[in-house]
C-alpha positions as CSV (number, residue, x, y, z in Angstrom):
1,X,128.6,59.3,108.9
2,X,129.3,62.1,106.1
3,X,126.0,61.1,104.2
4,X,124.1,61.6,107.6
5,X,125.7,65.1,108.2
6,X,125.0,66.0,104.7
7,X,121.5,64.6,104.8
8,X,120.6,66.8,108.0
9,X,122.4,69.3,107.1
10,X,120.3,69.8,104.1
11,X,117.3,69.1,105.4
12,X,117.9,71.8,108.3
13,X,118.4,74.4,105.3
14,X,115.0,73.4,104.1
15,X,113.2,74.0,107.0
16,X,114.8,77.4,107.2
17,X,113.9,78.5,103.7
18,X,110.4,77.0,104.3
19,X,110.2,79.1,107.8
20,X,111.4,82.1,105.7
21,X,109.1,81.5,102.7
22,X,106.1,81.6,104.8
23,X,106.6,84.8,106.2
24,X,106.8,86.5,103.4
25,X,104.5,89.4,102.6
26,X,103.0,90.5,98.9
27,X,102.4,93.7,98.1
28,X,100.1,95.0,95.3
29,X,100.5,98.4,93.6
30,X,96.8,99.4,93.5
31,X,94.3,98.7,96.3
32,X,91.5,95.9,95.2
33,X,88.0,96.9,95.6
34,X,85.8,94.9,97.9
35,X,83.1,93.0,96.8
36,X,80.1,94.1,97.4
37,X,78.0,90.8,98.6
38,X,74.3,90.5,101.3
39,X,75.0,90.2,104.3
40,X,73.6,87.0,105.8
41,X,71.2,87.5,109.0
42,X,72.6,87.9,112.2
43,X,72.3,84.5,114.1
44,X,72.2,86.2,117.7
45,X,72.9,89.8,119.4
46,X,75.7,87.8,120.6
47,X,78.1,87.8,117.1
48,X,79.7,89.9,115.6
49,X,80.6,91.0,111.3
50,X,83.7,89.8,110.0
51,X,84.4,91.7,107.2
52,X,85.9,90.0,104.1
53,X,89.8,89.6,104.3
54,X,92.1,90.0,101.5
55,X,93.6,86.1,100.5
56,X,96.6,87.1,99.1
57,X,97.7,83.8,97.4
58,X,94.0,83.9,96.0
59,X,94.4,87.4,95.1
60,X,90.5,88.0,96.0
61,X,88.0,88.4,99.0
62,X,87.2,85.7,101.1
63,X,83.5,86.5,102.1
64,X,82.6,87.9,105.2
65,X,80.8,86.0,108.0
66,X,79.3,86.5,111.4
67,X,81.8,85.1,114.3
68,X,81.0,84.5,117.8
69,X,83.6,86.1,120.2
70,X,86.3,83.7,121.6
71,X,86.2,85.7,124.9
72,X,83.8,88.2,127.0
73,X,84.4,91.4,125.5
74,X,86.6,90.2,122.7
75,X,86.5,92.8,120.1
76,X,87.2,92.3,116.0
77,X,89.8,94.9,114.9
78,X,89.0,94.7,111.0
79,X,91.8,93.9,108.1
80,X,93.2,96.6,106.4
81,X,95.9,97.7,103.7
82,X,99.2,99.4,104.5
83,X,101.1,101.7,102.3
84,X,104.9,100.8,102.3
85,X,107.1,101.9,99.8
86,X,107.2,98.4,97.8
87,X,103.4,98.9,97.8
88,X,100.5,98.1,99.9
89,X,100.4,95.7,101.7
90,X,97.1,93.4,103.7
91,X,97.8,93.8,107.0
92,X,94.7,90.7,108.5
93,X,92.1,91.0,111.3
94,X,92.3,89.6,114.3
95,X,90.4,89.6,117.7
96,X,91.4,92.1,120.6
């Protein structure tokens, strides 16, 4: 029964520091240029740019696509960088 309580126990603390791990944000103390790459034709009226994102565990760009709203009206709010006093911070796009 004590190996059981132990086992879970410790098990329960991993998820926690995996849950805690993945949240965590990196900061960067100078502001990486974009890449400056063609854009690709648009497909239809209908999509929209997605700018290139910042892949922090890549420490680069991904490359920027076109994306087809998941909604009528759906808008892309673009990625940006935020200044905190650790450093700055990619703060991802997401649809509105």
């Amino acid at each position: 029964m004590k190996k059981t309580t132990k086992f879970l126990l410790a098990l329960s603390m991993l998820f926690v520091l995996g849950i805690t791990a993945s949240n965590a944000q990196m900061y960067v103390s100078k502001i990486p240029p974009v890449p400056v790459r063609k854009r690709a034709p648009r497909p239809s009226p209908k999509y929209v740019w997605i700018a290139p994102e910042w892949e922090p565990y890549n420490k680069n760009y991904s490359a920027g696509f076109w994306g087809f709203p998941p909604r009528a009206g759906a808008i892309w709010i673009q990625g940006r960088w935020s200044k905190t006093p650790k450093g700055y911070t990619w703060i991802g796009g997401h649809w509105k």
